[in-house]
C-alpha positions in Angstrom: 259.2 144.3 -163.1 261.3 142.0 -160.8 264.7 142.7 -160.5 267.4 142.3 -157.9 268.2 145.8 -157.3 267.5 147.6 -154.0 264.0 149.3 -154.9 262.6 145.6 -155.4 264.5 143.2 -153.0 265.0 143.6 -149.6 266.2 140.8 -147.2 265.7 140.3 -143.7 268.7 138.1 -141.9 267.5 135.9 -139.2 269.4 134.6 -136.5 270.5 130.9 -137.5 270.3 129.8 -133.8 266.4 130.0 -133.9 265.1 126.5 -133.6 262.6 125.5 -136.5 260.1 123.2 -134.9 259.1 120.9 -137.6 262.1 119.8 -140.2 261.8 118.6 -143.9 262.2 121.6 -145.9 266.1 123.2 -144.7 267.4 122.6 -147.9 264.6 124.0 -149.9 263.9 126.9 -152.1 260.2 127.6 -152.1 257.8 131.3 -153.3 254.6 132.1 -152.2 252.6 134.0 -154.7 250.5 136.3 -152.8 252.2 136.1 -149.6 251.5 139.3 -147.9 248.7 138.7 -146.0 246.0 135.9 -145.5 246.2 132.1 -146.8 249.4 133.0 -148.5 251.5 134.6 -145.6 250.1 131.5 -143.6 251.5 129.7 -145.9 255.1 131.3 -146.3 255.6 131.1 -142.5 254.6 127.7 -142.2 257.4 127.0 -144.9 259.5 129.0 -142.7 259.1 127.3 -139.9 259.9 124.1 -141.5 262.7 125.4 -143.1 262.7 126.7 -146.2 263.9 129.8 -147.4 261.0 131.8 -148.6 260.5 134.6 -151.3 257.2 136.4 -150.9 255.4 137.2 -154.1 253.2 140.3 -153.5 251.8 142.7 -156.3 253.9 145.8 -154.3 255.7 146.3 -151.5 253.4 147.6 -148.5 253.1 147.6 -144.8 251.1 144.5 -145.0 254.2 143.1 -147.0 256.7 143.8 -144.8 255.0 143.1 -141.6 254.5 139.2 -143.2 258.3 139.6 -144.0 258.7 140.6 -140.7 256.7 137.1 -139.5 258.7 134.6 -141.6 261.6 136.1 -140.8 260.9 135.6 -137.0 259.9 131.5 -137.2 262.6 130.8 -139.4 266.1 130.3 -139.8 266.6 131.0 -143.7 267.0 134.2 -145.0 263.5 135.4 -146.3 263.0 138.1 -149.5 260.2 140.3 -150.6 259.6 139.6 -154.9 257.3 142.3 -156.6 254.9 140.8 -159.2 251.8 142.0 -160.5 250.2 139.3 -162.1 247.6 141.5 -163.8 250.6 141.0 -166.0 250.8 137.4 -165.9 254.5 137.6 -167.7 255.6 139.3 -164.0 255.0 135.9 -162.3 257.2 133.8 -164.6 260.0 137.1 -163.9 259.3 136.7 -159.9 260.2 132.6 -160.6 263.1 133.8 -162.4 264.3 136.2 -159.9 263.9 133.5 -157.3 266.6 131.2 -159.7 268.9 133.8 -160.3 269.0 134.6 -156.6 269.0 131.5 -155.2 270.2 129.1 -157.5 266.9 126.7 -158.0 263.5 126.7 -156.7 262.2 123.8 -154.9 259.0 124.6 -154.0 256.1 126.9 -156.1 253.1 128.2 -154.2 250.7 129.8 -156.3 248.1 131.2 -153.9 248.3 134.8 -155.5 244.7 135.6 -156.5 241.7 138.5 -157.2 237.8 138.1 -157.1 235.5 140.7 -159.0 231.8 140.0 -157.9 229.1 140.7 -160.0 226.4 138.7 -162.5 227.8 137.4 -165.0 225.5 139.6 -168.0 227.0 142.8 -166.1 230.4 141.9 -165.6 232.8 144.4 -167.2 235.2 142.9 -169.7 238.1 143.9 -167.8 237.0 142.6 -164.9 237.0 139.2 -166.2 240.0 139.2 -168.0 241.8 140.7 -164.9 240.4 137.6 -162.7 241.3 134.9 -164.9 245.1 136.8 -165.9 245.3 136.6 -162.3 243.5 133.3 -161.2 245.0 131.1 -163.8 247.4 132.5 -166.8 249.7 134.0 -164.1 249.7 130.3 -162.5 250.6 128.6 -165.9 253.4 131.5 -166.2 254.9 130.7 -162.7 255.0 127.7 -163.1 256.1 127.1 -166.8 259.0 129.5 -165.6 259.6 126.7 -162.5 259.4 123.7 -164.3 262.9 123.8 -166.2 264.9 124.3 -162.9 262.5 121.4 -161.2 262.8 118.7 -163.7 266.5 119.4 -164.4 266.7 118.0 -160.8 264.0 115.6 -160.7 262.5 117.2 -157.7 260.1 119.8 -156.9 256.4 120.6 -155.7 253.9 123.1 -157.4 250.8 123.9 -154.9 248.0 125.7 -156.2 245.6 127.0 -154.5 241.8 126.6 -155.7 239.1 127.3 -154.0 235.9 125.4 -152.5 234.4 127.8 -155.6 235.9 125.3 -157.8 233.2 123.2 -157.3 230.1 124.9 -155.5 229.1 128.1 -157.5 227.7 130.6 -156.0 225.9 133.6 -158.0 227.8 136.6 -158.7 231.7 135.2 -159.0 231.2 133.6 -162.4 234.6 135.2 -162.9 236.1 133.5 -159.8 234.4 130.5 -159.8 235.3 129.5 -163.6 239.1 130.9 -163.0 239.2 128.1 -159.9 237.5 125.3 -161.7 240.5 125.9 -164.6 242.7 125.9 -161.7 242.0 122.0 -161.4 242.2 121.2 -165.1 245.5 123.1 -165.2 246.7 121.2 -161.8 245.9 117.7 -163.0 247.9 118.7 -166.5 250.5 119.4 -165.2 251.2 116.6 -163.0 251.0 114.1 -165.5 253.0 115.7 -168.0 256.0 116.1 -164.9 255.3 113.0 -163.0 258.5 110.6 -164.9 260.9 114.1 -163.8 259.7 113.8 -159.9 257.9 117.3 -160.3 254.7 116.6 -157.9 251.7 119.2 -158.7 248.8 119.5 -156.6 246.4 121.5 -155.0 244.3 122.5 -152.1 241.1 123.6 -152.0 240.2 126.1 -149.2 236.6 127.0 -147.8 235.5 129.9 -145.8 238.6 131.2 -144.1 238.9 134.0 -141.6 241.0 136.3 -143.6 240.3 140.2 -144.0 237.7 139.8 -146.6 235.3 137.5 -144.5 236.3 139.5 -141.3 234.8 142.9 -143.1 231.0 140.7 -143.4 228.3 141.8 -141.6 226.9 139.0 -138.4 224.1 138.3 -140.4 226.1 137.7 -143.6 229.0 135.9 -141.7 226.0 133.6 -139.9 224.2 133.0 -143.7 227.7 131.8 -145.3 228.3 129.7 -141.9 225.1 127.7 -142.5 226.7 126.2 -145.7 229.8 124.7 -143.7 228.6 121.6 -142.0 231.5 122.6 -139.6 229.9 125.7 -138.9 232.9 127.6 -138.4 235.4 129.3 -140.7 238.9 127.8 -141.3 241.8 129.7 -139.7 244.5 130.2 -142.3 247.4 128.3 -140.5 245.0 125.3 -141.2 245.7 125.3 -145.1 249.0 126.6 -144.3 250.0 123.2 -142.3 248.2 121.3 -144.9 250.6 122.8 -147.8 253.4 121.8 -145.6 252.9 118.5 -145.2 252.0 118.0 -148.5 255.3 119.3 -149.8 257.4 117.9 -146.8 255.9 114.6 -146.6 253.5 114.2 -149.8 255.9 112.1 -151.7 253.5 109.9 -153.5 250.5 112.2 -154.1 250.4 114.3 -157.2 247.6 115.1 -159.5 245.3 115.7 -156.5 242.8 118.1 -155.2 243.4 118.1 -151.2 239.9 119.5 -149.6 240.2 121.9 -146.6 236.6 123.4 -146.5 235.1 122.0 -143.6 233.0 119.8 -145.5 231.6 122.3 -148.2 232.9 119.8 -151.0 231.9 116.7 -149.5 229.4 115.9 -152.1 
């Protein structure tokens, strides 16, 4: 559950004479689903450092949590606040938007990054396995964000990011789960930009390759080497790389909605 009680939301006050290096977003209101480590924390304190005050999303509060919380707190000026979801639940993420309204009075910007993998072939995947992936992946998204849209259009302003994948359009073998969760990612993107476009709600989303988070840093030289040959970059992303792309997109983007923005090192080229 998501409440505003002690045991579920602390807040870390930064000092408001800490210069923010890039402007655009010091009036804004934005969460990061899955924001405690990774793509996601890049993401919350690039929005930091622009700006915005920033709720991280995270399924429980845990060192990895509260060091990120620690991180935005430092590059920004805004207040920044830990949210509790676990989106297993896919009803928790439209609670976390609500807590995020109720605190803060509006939400400006949605990030829905939050997401799980569960690798194996598809004719031995456990049932539970894929339902947790897409709950996760994709109903949690349309929760979050049905939650945001009342709040966004009201004002005729507001920008939902979601992040895909490369997955969501080179399939690999054993993340049928994954790969089919991102590729509804897309459908569910495009949808919901045309039916907010005429209320200034701009929906998009980015589509990361091979990044150097925890999961590709745990990979074997050989393995890390076999998944570099793919990238015609031949090198992994670094996570502030989406990150800066997500904040120019929602600082700056202001005609571009309905799009996929490709940051895969060339993976998806054709």
């Amino acid at each position: 559950m998501v409440r505003g009680d002690r045991g579920l939301h602390r807040s870390v006050r930064c000092d408001g004479g800490r210069p923010v290096t890039e402007g655009g977003l010091g009036d804004r209101v934005a969460l990061v689903t899955g924001g405690s480590r990774g793509i996601g924390r890049a993401i919350a304190v690039e929005l930091a450092r622009r700006g915005a005050r920033v709720f991280l999303g995270c399924r429980k509060r845990s060192p990895a949590a509260e060091a990120a919380l620690d991180e935005v707190a430092t590059v920004g000026r805004a207040e920044p606040s830990i949210v509790e979801a676990d989106h297993r639940e896919p009803r928790r993420a439209a609670e976390a938007v609500e807590h995020v309204v109720s605190t803060a009075g509006t939400i400006d910007i949605l990030v829905n990054n939050a997401a799980i993998q569960r690798s194996a072939m598809a004719h031995k995947m456990a049932d539970d396995d894929w339902l947790d992936v897409m709950r996760v992946n994709l109903d949690a998204v349309f929760f979050a964000s049905r939650a945001a849209l009342p709040s966004m259009r009201e004002k005729r302003s507001g920008h939902i990011v979601n992040v895909a994948s490369a997955s969501s359009y080179v399939a690999q073998p054993g993340a049928a789960s994954y790969v089919a969760s991102k590729h509804g990612l897309i459908g569910l993107t495009k949808a919901l930009a045309i039916e907010n476009a005429r209320h200034g709600v701009l929906v998009n989303a980015i589509a990361p390759g091979l990044t150097n988070t925890d999961m590709t840093s745990s990979l074997s030289e050989a393995g890390r080497n076999a998944l570099l040959e793919l990238v015609p970059l031949r090198r992994l992303a670094e996570p502030a790389e989406h990150a800066r792309l997500v904040g120019w997109l929602v600082a700056e983007g202001s005609y571009c909605t309905g799009n996929v923005f490709h940051s895969s090192g060339g993976v998806t080229m054709g």
